[in-house]
C-alpha positions as CSV (number, residue, x, y, z in Angstrom):
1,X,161.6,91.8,119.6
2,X,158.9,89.6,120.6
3,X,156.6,88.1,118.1
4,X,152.8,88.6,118.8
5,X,149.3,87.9,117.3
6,X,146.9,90.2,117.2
7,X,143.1,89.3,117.7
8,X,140.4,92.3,117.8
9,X,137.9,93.6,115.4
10,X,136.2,97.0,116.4
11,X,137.6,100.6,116.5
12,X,138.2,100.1,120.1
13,X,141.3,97.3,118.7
14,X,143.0,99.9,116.3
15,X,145.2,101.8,118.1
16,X,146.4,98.6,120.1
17,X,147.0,97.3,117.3
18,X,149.0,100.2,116.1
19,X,150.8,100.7,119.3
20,X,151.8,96.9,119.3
21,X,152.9,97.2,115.1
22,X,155.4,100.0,116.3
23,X,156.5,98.1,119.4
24,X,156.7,94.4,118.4
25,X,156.3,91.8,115.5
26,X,152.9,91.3,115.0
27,X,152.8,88.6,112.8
28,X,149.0,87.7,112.3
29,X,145.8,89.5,113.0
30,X,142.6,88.1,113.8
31,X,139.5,89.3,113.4
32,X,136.1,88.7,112.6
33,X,134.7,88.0,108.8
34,X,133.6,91.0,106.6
35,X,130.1,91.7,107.3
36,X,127.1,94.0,105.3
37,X,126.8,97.7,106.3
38,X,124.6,100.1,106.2
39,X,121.0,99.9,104.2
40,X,122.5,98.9,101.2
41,X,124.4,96.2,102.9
42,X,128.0,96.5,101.5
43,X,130.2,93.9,102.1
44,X,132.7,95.9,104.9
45,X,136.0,94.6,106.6
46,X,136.5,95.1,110.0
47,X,138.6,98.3,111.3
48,X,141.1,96.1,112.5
49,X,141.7,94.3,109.1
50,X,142.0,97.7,107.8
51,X,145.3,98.8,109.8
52,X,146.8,94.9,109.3
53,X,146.4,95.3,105.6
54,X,148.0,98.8,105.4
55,X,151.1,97.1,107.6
56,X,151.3,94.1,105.1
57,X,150.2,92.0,108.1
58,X,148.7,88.7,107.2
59,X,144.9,88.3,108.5
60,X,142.8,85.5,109.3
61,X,139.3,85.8,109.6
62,X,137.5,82.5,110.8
63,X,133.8,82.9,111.9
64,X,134.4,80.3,114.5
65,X,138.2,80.0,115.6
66,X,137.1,76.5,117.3
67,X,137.7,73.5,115.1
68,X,139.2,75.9,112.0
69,X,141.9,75.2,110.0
70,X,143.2,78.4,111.0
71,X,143.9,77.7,114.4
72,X,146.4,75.3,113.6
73,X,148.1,78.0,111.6
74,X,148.1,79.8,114.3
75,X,149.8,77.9,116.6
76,X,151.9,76.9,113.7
77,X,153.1,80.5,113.8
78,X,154.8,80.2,117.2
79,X,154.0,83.4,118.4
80,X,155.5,84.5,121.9
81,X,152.4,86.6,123.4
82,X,148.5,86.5,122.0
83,X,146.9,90.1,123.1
84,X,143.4,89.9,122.2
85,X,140.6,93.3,122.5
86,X,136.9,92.9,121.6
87,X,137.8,90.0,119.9
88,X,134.3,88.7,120.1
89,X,135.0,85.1,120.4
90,X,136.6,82.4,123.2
91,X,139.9,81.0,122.5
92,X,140.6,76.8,122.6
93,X,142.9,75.9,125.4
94,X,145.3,74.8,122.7
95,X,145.9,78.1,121.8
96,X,146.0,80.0,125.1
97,X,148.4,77.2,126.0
98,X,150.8,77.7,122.9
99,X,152.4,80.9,123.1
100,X,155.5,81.6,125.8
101,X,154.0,84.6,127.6
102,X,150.6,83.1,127.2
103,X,147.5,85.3,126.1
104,X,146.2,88.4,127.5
105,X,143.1,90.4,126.9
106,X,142.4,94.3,127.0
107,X,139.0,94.0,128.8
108,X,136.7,97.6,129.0
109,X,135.9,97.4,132.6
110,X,136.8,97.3,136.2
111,X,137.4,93.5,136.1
112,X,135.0,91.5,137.7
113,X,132.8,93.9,137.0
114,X,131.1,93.7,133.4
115,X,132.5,90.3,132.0
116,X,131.1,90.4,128.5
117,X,130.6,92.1,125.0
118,X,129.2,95.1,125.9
119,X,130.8,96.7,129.3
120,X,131.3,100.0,128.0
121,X,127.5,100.5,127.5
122,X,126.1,98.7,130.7
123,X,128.7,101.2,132.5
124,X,127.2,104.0,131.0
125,X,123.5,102.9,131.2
126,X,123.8,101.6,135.0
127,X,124.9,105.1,135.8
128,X,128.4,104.2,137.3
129,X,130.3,107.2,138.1
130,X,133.9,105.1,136.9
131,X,135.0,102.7,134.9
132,X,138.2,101.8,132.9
133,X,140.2,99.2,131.6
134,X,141.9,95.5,132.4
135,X,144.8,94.0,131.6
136,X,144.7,90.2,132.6
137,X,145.3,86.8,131.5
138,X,143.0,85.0,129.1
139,X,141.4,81.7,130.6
140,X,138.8,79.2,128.9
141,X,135.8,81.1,130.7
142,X,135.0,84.4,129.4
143,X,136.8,87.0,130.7
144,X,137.1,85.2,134.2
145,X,141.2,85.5,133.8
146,X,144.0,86.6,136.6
147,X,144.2,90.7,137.0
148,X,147.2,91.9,135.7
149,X,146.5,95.8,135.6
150,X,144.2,98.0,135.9
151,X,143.5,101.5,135.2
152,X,140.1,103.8,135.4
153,X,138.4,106.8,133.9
154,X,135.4,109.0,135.9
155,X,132.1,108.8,133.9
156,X,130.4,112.6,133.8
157,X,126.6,113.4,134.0
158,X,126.2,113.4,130.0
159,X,129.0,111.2,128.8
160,X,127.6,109.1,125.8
161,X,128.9,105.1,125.4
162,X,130.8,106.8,122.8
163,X,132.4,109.1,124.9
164,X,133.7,106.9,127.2
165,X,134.5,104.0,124.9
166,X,136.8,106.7,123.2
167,X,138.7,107.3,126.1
168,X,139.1,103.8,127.2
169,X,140.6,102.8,123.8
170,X,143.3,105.5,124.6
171,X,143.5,104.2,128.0
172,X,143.6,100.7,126.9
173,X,146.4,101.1,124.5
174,X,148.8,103.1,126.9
175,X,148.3,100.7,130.0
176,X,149.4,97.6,127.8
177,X,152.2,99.4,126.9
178,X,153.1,99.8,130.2
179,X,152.1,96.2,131.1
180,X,153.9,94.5,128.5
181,X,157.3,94.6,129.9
182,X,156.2,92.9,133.4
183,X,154.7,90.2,131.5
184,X,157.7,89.7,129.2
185,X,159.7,89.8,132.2
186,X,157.7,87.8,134.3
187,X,157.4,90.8,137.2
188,X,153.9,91.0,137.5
189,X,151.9,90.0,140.4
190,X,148.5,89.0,138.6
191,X,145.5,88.2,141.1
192,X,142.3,86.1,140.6
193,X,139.2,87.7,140.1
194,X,136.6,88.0,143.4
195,X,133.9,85.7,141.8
196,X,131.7,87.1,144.7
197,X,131.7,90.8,142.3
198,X,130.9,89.4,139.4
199,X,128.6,90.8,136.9
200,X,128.0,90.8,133.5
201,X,127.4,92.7,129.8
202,X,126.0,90.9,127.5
203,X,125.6,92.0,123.9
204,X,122.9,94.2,123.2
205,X,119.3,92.6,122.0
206,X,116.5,95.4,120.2
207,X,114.1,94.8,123.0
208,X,117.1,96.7,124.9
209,X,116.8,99.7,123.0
210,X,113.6,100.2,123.9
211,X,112.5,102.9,126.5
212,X,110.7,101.5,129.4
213,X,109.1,105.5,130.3
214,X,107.6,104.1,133.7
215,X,111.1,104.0,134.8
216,X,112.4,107.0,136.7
217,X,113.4,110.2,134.8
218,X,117.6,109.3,136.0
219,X,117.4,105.7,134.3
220,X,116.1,106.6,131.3
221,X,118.6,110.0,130.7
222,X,121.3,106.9,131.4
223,X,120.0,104.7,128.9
224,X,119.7,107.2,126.1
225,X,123.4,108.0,126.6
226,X,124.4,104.6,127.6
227,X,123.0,103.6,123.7
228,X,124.5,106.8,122.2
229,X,125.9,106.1,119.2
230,X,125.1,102.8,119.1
231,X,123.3,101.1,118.1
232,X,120.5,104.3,119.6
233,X,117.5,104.0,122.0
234,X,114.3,104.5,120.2
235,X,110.8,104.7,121.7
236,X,107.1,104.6,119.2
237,X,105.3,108.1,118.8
238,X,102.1,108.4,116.3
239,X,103.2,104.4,115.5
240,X,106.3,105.6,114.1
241,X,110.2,104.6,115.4
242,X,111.5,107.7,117.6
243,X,115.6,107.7,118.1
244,X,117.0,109.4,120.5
245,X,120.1,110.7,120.1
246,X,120.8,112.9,123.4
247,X,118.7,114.0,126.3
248,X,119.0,115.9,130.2
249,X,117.0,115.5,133.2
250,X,114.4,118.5,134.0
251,X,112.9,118.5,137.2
252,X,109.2,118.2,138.5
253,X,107.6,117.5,135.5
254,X,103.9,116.4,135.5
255,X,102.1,114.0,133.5
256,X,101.6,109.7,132.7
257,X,104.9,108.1,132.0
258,X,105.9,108.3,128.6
259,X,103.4,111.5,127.9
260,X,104.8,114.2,125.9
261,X,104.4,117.3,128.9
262,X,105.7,120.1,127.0
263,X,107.5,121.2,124.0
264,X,110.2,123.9,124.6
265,X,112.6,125.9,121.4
266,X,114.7,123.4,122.0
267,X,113.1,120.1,122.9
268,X,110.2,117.5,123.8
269,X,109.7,117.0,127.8
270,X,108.5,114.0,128.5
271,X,107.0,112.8,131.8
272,X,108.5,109.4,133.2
273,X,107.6,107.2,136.2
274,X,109.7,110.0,138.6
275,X,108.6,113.5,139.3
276,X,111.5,114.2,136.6
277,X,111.0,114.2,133.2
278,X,113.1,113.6,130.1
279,X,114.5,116.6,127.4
280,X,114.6,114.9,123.9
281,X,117.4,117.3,122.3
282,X,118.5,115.1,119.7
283,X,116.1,113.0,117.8
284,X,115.6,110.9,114.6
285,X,112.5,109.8,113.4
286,X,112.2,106.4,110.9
287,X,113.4,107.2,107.8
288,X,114.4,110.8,108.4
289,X,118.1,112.5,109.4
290,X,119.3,112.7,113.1
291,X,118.7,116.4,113.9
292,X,118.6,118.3,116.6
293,X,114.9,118.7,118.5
294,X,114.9,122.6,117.9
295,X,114.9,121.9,113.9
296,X,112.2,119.5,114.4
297,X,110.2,121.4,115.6
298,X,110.9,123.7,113.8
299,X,108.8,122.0,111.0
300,X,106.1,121.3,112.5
301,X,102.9,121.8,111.4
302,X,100.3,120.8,115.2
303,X,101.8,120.5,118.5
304,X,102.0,117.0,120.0
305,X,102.0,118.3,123.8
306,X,99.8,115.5,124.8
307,X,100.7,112.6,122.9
308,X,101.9,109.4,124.7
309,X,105.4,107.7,123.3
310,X,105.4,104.0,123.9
C-alpha cells in the first residue's frame, strides 16, 4: 500500500481525501490554517482537517509551506506520491522532487485552460458549455504541469458555480482513482500542456462581484450564476447592497442598462446593455435573509419599476 500525503483544504478536497484514506496510507494532510467565519468570526478549520482528524491522520497547517519547518517534516515522512486539490499554495522543488511517484494535482478545468484558484467560477461566468477535471503532474509554475488525465462534464443554461463544482468533486475523485494505478505503475503517457491555450482564473477580488448592467443581458445571467453560492454577485439599489442569488434571461426588454423595467409575481426585470433583460428570482438585500423575489415583493410597500441599480 503506498504511502501518500494529502494537501487540499476546501469541500472540493474531501471526498479525495476519503477516497485515497480507503485506498492507500495517507500519512499527513495539509491544509491551510484555521480561519474566522461567518459575522461573528469564529475560529473554523478547514473541511479537509475535518475528515484527517476523524481518520486519526496527523495535519500540518503552515500558512506558507516555503521556508517552514514543516516542510522538512514532510519530506522527512518519505511519502511515495503527494496528490494535492485546491491546495491554495505552490510547492518547493524540494518537495515535488522527494516523493517516488512524484506529486500530482486534481486541477478543476480542461488543462490549459483556467490555470488558477478559481476555474470553476470563470467556467461558469465565461459561459463555457464544458468543463471538467485534470489529472497531471505538479511542476514549480502554477498549474503549468504534464497532462496525465482528463475527464469533462457539460455545463447547462442555469448551472450555478456550485453546481458544477459539485459535480467535478465527484468527477475528480473517481478519475484519480482510475489514474492512480498508471502512475504507480509507470503506464501513463502524460503530455505537456499547449502554452499557446493558456488562460487563467485568478481568485476572485469584490470589484468582481459587482454587476457591470451595460453588459449584455447573456453575460450578466452568467455571472450571477458563475458567483452562485459564492461568494454572490451584488449590485446597489436605493444606496443599499443588492445580492443576487439566481436569475434567467427574458427577451426584448426596454429601458437604460441597469433600470429596473418591470416587476412581475415572481421577480424584478431589469434592462441591460442588450435588447434582453435580467429576472432577479432570488435576492438578498444588506442585512436581510436570501429569499426568493416573489416574497420580496411581497412586502412591499411602493413599486420601484423605474429605479436604476448601479
Amino acid at each position: 500500500m503506498s504511502k501518500i500525503v494529502f494537501m487540499g483544504t476546501p469541500d472540493f478536497s474531501t471526498g479525495i481525501l476519503e477516497m485515497l484514506i480507503e485506498d492507500n496510507e495517507v500519512i499527513a494532510v495539509v491544509t491551510q490554517p484555521d480561519r474566522p467565519v461567518g459575522r461573528k468570526k469564529v475560529l473554523t478549520p478547514p473541511p479537509v482537517k475535518e475528515v484527517a482528524i476523524k481518520h486519526n491522520i496527523p495535519v500540518y497547517q503552515p500558512e506558507k509551506l516555503n521556508h517552514s519547518s514543516e516542510l522538512e517534516e514532510i519530506i522527512n515522512l518519505k511519502p511515495d506520491l503527494i496528490v494535492t486539490a485546491a491546495f491554495g499554495q505552490l510547492l518547493p522543488k524540494s518537495l515535488l522532487d522527494a516523493p517516488k511517484y512524484k506529486a500530482v494535482n486534481v486541477h478543476a478545468s480542461l488543462l490549459p485552460k483556467y490555470r488558477g484558484g478559481a476555474p470553476i467560477h470563470y467556467a461558469v461566468m465565461n459561459g463555457e458549455k464544458k468543463t471538467g477535471v485534470t489529472i497531471m503532474y505538479m511542476a514549480e509554475k502554477l498549474d503549468a504541469g504534464n497532462i496525465i488525465s482528463q475527464d469533462e462534464i457539460i455545463i447547462k443554461e442555469n448551472d450555478t458555480v456550485g453546481d458544477v463544482h459539485d459535480q467535478l468533486a465527484v468527477l475528480g475523485t473517481e478519475l484519480l482513482k482510475r489514474t492512480l494505478p498508471t502512475i504507480f505503475n509507470g503506464t501513463n503517457e502524460s503530455t505537456p500542456q499547449d502554452e499557446s491555450l493558456v488562460s487563467f482564473a485568478s481568485n476572485i477580488s469584490r470589484e468582481d462581484e459587482r454587476i457591470d448592467w451595460s453588459q449584455d443581458a447573456q453575460s450578466i445571467h452568467n455571472h450571477i450564476r458563475g458567483l452562485s453560492p459564492w461568494p454572490v454577485a451584488y449590485t446597489t439599489m436605493n444606496d443599499k447592497n443588492l445580492k443576487l442569488w439566481r436569475s434567467e434571461i427574458v427577451e426584448n426588454v426596454k429601458g437604460e442598462p441597469g433600470e429596473i423595467a418591470e416587476t412581475t409575481k415572481d421577480s424584478i426585470i431589469v434592462a441591460t446593455g442588450s435588447d434582453n433583460g435580467v429576472a432577479l428570482t432570488e435576492i438578498q438585500l444588506a442585512g436581510k435573509k436570501r429569499v426568493k423575489t416573489r416574497d420580496y415583493l411581497s412586502g412591499l410597500q411602493s413599486k420601484i419599476d423605474g429605479t436604476k441599480l448601479i
